[in-house]
N, CA, C and O atoms as CSV, one atom per row, in Angstrom:
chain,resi,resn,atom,element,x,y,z
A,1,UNK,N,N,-13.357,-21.961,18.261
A,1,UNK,CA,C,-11.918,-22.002,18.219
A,1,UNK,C,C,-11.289,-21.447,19.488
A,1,UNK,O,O,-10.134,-21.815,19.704
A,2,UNK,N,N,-11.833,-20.659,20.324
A,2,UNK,CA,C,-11.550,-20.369,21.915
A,2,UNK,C,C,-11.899,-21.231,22.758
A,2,UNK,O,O,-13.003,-21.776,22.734
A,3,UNK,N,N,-10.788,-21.517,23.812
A,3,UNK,CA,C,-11.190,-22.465,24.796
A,3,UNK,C,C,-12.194,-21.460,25.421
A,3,UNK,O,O,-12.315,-20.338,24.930
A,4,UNK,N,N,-13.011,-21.907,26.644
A,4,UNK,CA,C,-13.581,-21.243,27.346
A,4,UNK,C,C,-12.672,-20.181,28.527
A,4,UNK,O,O,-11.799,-20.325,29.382
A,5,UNK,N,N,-13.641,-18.893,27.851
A,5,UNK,CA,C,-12.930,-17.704,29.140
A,5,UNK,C,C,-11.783,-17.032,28.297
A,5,UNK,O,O,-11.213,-16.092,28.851
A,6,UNK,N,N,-11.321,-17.421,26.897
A,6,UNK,CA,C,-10.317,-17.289,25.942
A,6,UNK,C,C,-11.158,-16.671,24.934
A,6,UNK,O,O,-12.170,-17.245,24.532
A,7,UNK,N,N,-10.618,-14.970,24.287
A,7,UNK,CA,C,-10.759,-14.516,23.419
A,7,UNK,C,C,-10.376,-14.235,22.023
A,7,UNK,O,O,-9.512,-13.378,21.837
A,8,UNK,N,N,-10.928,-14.871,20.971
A,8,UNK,CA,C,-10.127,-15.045,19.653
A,8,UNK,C,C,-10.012,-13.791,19.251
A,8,UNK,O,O,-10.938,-12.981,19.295
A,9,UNK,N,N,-8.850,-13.550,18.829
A,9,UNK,CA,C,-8.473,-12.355,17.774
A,9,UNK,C,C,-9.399,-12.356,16.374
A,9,UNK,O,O,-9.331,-13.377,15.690
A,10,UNK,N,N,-9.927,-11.686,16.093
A,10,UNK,CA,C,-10.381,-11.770,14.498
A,10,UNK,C,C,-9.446,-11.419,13.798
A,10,UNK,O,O,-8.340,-10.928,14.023
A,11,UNK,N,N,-10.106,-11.779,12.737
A,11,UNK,CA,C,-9.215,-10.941,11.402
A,11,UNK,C,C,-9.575,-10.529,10.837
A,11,UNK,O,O,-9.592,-10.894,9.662
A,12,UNK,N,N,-10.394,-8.942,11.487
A,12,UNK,CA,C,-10.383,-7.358,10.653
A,12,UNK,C,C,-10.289,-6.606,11.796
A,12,UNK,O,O,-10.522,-7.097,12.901
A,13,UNK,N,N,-9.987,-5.517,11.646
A,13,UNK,CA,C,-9.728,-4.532,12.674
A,13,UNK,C,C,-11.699,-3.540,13.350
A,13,UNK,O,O,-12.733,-3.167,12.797
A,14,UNK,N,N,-11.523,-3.547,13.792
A,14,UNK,CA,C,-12.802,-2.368,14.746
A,14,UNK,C,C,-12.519,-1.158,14.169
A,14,UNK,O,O,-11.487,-1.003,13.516
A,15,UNK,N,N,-13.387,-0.210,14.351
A,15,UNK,CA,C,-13.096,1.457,14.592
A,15,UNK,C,C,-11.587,1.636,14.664
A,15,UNK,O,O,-10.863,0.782,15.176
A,16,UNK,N,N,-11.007,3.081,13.993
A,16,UNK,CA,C,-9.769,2.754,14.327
A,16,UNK,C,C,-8.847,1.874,14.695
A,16,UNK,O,O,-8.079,1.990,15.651
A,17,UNK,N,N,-8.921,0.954,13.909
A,17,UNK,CA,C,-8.091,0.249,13.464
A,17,UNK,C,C,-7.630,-0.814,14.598
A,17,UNK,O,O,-6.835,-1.747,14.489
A,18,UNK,N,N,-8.179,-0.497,15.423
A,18,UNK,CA,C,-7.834,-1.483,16.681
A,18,UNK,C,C,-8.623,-3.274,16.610
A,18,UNK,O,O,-9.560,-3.669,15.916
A,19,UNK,N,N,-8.060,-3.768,17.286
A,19,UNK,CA,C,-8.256,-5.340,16.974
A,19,UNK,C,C,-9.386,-5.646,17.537
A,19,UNK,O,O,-10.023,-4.754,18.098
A,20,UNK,N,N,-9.837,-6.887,17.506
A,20,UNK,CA,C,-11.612,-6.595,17.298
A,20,UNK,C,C,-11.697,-8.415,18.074
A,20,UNK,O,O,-11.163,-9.214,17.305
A,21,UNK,N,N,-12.083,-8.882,18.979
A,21,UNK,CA,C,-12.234,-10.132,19.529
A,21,UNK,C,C,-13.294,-10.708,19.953
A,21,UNK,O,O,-14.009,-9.971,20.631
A,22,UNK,N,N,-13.776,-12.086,19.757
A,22,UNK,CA,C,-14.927,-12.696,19.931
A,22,UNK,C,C,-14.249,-13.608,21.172
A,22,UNK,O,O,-13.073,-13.851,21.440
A,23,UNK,N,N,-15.130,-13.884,21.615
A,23,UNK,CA,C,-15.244,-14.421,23.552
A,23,UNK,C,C,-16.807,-15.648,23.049
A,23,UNK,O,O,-17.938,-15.206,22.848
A,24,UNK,N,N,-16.497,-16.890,22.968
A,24,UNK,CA,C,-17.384,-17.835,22.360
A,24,UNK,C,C,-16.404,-19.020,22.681
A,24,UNK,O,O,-15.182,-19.073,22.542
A,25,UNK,N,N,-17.586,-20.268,23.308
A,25,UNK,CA,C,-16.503,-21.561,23.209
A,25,UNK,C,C,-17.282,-22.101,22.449
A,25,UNK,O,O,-17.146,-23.315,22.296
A,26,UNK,N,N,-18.213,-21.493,21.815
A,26,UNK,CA,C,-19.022,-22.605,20.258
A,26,UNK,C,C,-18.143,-22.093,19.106
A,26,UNK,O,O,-17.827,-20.960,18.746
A,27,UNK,N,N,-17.871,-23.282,18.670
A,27,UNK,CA,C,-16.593,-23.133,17.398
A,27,UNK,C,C,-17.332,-23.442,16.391
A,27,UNK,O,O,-16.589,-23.958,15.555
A,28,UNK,N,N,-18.609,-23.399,15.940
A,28,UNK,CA,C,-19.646,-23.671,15.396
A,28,UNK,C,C,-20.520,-22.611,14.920
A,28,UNK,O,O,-21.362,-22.603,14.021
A,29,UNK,N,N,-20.103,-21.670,15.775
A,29,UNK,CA,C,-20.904,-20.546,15.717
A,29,UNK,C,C,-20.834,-19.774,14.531
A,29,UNK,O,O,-19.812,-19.918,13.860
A,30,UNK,N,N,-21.865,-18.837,14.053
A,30,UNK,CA,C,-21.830,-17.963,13.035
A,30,UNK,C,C,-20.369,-17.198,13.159
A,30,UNK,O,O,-19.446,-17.441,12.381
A,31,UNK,N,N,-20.271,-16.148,14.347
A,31,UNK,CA,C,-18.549,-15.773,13.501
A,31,UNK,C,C,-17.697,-16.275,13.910
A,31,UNK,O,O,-16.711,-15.554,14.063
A,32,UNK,N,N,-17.577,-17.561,14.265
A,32,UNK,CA,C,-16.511,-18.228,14.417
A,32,UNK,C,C,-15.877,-18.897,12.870
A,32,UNK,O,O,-14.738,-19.002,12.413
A,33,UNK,N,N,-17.387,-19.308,12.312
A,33,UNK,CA,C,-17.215,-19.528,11.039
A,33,UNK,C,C,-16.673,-18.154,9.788
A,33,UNK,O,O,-15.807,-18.242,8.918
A,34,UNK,N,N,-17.417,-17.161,10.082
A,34,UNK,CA,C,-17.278,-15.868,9.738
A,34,UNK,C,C,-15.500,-15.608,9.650
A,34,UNK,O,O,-14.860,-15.336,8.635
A,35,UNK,N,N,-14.963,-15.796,11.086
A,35,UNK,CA,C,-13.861,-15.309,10.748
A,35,UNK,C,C,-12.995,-16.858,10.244
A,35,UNK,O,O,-11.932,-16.591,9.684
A,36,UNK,N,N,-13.217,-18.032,10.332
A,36,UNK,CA,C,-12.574,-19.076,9.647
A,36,UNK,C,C,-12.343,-18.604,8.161
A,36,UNK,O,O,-11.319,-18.517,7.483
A,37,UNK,N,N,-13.963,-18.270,7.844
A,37,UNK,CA,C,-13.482,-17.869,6.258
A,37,UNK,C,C,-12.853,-16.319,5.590
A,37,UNK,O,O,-12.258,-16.083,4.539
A,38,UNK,N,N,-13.228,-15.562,6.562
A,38,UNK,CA,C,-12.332,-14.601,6.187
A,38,UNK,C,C,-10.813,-14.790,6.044
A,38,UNK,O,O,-10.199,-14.385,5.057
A,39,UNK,N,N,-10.153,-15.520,7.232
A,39,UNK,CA,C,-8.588,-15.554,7.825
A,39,UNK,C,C,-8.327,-16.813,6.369
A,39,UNK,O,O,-7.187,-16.987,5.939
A,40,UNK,N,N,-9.668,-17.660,5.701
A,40,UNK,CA,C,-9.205,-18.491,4.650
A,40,UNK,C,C,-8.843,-17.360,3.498
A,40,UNK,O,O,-7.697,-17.161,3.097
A,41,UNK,N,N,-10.054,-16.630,3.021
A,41,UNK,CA,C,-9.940,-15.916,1.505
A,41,UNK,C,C,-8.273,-14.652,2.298
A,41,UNK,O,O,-7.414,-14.244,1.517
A,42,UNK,N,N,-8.239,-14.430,3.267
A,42,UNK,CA,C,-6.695,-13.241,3.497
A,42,UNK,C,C,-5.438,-14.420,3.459
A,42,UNK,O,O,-4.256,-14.117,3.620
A,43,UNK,N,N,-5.784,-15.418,3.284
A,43,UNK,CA,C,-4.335,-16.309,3.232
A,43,UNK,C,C,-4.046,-16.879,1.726
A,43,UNK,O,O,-2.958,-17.052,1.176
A,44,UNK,N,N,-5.430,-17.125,1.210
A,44,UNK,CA,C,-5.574,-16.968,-0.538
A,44,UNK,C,C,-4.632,-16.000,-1.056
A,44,UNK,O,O,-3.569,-16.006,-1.677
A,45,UNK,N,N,-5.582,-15.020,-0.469
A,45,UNK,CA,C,-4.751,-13.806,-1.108
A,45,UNK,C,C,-3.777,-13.685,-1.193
A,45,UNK,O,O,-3.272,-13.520,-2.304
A,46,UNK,N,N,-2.917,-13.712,0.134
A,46,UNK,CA,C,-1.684,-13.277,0.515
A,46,UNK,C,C,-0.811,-14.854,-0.727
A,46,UNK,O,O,0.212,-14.770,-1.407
A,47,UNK,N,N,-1.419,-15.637,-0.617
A,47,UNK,CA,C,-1.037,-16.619,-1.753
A,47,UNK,C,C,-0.569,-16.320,-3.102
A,47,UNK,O,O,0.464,-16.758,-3.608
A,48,UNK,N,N,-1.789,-15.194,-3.875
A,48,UNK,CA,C,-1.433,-15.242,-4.881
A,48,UNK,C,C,-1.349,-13.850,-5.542
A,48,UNK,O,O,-1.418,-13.395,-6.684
A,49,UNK,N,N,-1.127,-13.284,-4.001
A,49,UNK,CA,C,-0.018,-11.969,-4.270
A,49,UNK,C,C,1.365,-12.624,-4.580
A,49,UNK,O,O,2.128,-12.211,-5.454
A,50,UNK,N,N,1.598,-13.669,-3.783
A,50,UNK,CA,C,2.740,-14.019,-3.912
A,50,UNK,C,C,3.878,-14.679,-5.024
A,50,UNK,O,O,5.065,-14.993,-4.936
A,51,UNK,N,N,2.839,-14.714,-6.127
A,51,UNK,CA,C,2.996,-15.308,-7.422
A,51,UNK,C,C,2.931,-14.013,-7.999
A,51,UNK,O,O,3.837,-13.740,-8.787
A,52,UNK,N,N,2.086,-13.179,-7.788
A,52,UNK,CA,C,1.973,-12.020,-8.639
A,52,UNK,C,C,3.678,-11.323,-8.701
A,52,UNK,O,O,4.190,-10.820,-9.701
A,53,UNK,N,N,4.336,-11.479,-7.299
A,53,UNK,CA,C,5.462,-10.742,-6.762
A,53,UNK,C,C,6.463,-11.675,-7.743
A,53,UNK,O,O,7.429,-11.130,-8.278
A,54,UNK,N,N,6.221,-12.945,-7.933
A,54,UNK,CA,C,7.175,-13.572,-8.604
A,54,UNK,C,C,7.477,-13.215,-10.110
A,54,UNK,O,O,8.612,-13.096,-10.570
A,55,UNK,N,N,6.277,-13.059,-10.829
A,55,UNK,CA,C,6.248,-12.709,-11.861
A,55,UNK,C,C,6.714,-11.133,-12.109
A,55,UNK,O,O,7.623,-10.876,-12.898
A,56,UNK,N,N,6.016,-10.107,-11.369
A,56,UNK,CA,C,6.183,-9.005,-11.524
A,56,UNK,C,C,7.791,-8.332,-11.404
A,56,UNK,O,O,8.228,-7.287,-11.887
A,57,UNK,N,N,8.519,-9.452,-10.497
A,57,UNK,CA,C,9.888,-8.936,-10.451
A,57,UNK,C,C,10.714,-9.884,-12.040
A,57,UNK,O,O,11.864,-9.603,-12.379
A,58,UNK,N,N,10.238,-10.489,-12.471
A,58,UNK,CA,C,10.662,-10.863,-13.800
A,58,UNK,C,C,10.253,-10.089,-14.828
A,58,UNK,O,O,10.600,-10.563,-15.910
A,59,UNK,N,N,9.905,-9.509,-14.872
A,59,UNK,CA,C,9.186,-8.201,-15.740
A,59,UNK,C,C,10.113,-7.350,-15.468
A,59,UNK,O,O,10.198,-6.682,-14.438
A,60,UNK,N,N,10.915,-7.349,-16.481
A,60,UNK,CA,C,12.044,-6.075,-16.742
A,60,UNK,C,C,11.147,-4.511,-17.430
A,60,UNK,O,O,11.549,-3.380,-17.705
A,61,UNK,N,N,9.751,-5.209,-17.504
A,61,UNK,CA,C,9.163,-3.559,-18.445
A,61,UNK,C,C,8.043,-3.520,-17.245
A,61,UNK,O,O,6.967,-3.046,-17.612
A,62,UNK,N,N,8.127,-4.036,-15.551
A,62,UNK,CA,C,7.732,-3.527,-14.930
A,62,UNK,C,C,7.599,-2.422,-14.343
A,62,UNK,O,O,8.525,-2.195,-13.564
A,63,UNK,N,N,6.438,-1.249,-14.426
A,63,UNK,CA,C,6.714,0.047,-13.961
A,63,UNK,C,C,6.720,0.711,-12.707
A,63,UNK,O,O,5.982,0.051,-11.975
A,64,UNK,N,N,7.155,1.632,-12.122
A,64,UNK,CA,C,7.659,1.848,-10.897
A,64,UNK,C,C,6.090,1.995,-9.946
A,64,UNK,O,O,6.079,1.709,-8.749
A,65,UNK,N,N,4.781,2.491,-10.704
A,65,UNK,CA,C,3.572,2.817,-10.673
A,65,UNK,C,C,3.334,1.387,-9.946
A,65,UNK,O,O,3.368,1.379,-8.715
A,66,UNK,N,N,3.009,-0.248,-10.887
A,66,UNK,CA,C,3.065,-1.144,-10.573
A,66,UNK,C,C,3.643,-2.088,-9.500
A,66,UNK,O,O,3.037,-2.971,-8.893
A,67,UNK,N,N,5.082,-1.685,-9.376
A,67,UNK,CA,C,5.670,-1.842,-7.934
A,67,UNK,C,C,5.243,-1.628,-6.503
A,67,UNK,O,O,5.256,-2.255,-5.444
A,68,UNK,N,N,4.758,-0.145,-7.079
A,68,UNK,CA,C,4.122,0.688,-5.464
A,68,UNK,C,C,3.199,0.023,-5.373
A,68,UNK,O,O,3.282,-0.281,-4.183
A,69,UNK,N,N,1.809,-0.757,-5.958
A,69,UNK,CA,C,0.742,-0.757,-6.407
A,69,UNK,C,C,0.896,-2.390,-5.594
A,69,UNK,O,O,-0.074,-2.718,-4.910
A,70,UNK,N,N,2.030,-3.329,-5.669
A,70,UNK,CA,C,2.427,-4.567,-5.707
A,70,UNK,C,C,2.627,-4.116,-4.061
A,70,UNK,O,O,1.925,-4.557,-3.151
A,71,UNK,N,N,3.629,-3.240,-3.913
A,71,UNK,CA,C,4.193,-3.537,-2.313
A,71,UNK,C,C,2.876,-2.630,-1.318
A,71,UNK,O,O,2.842,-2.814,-0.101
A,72,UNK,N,N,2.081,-1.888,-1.851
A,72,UNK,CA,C,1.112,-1.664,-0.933
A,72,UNK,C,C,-0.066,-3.036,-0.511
A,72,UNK,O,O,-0.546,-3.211,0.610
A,73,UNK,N,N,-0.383,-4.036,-1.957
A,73,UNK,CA,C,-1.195,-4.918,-1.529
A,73,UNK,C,C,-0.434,-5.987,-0.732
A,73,UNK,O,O,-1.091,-6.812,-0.097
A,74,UNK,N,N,1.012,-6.030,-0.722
A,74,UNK,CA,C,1.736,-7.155,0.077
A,74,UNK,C,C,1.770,-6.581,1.496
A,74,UNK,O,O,1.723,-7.251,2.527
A,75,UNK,N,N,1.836,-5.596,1.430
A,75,UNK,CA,C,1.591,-4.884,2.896
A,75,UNK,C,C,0.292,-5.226,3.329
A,75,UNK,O,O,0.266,-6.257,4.001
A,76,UNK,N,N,-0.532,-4.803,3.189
A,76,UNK,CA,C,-1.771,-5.254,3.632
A,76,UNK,C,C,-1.994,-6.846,3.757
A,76,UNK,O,O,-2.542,-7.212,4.796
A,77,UNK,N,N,-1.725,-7.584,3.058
A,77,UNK,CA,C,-1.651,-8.907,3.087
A,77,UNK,C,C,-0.960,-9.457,4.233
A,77,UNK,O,O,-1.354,-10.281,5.059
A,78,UNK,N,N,0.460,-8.675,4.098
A,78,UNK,CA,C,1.451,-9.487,5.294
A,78,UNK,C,C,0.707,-9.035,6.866
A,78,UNK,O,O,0.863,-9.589,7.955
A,79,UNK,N,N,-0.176,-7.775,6.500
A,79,UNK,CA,C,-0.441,-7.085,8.049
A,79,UNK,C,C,-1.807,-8.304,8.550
A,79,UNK,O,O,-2.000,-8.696,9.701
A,80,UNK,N,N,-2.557,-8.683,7.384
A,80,UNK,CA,C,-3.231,-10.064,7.430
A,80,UNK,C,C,-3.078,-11.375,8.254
A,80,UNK,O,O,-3.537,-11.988,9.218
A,81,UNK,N,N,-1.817,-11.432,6.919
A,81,UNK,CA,C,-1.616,-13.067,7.527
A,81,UNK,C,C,-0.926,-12.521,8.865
A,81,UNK,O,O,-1.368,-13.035,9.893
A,82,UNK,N,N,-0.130,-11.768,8.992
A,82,UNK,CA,C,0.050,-11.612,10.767
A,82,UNK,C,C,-1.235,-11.981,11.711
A,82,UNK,O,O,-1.488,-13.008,12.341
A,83,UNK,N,N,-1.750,-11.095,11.608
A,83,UNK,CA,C,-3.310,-10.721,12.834
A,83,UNK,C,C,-3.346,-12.606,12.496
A,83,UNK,O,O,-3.027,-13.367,13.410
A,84,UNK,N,N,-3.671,-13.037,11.427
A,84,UNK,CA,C,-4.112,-14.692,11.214
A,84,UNK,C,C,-2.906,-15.749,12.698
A,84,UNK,O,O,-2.996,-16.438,13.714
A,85,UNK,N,N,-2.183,-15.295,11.994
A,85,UNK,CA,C,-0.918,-16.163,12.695
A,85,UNK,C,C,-1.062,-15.919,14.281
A,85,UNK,O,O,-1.634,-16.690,15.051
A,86,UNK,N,N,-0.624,-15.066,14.524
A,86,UNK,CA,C,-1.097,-14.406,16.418
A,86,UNK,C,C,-2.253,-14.815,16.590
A,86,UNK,O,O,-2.206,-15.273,17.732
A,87,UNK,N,N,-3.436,-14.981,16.152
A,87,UNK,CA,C,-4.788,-15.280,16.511
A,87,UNK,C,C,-4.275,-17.034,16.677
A,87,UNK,O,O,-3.864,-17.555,17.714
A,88,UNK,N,N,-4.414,-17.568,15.599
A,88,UNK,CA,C,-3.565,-19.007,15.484
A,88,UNK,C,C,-2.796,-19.406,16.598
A,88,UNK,O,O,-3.120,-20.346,17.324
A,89,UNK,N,N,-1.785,-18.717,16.752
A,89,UNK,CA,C,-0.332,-19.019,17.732
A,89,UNK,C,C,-0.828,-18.724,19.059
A,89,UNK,O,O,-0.302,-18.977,20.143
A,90,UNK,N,N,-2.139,-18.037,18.750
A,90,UNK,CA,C,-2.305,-17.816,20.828
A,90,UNK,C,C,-3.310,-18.710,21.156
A,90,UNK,O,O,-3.248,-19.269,22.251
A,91,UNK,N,N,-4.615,-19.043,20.077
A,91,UNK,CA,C,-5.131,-20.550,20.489
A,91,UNK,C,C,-4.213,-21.569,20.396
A,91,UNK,O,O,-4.831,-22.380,21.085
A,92,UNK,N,N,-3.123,-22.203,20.044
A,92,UNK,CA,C,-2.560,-23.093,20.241
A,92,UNK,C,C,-2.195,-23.310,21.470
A,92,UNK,O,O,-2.221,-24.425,21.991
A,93,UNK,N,N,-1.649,-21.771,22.299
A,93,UNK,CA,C,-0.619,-21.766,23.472
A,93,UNK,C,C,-2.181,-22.144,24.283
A,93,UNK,O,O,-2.194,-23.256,24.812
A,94,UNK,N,N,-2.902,-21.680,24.357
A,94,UNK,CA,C,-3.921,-21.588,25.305
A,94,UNK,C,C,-4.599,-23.174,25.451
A,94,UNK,O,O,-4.729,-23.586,26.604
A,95,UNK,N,N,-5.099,-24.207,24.155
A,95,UNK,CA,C,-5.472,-25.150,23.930
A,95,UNK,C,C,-4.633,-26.384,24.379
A,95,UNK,O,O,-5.254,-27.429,24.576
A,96,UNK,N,N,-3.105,-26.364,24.583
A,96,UNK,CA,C,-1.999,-26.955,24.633
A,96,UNK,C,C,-1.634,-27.212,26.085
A,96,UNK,O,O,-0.969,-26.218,26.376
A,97,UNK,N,N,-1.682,-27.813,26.912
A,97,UNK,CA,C,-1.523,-28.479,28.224
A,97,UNK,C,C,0.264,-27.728,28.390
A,97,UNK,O,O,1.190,-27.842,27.588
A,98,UNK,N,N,0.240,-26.958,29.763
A,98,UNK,CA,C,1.988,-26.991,30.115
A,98,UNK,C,C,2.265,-28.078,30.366
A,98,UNK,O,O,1.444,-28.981,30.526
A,99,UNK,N,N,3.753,-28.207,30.464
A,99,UNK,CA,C,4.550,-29.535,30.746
A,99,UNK,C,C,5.128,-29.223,32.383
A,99,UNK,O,O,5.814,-30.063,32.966
C-alpha cells in the first residue's frame, strides 16, 4: 500500500504510544496485510459502536456508569478510525499524480 521510498502509518501505536510505520512497496506482504486487517476489524468496530451509541441514547434507564463506559470506547475508536484515515489520506496524496 506504499509507493516506493513512502512510509505507511499503521494502525497501532509503538512503545509509548507513538505511531509505528512500515517502509515496504510489497502490498502483499505479511504486515501490509496485517495492518489491512487490523484498520478492517477498528472500522467494524467503530461501526457498531455506533449503533450501540444509537440505541444507548434511547434508553431513558441508561446509566451514567454506561455512558462513561460508551464514550471511553468511542474515544478509542474515533482515535482509530483517525490513525486509519491519515494513513489512507496520505497514501492517496502520495499515489496521486500533481496537476
Amino acid at each position: 500500500m506504499t509507493a516506493p521510498n513512502e512510509l505507511r502509518l499503521l494502525p497501532w501505536s509503538g512503545p509509548e504510544g507513538k505511531p509505528c510505520y512500515l517502509s515496504t512497496d510489497e502490498r502483499g506482504g505479511y504486515m501490509s496485510r496485517l495492518a489491512d486487517n487490523v484498520e478492517a476489524v477498528q472500522l467494524g468496530t467503530a461501526a457498531e459502536l455506533l449503533e450501540e451509541v444509537s440505541e444507548t441514547l434511547n434508553d431513558r434507564e441508561a446509566t451514567l456508569d454506561e455512558m462513561r463506559r460508551l464514550v471511553k470506547e468511542l474515544s478509542g475508536a474515533l482515535r482509530d478510525v483517525h490513525r486509519v484515515a491519515t494513513s489512507r489520506g496520505h497514501i492517496l496524496a502520495v499515489s496521486q499524480p500533481r496537476a
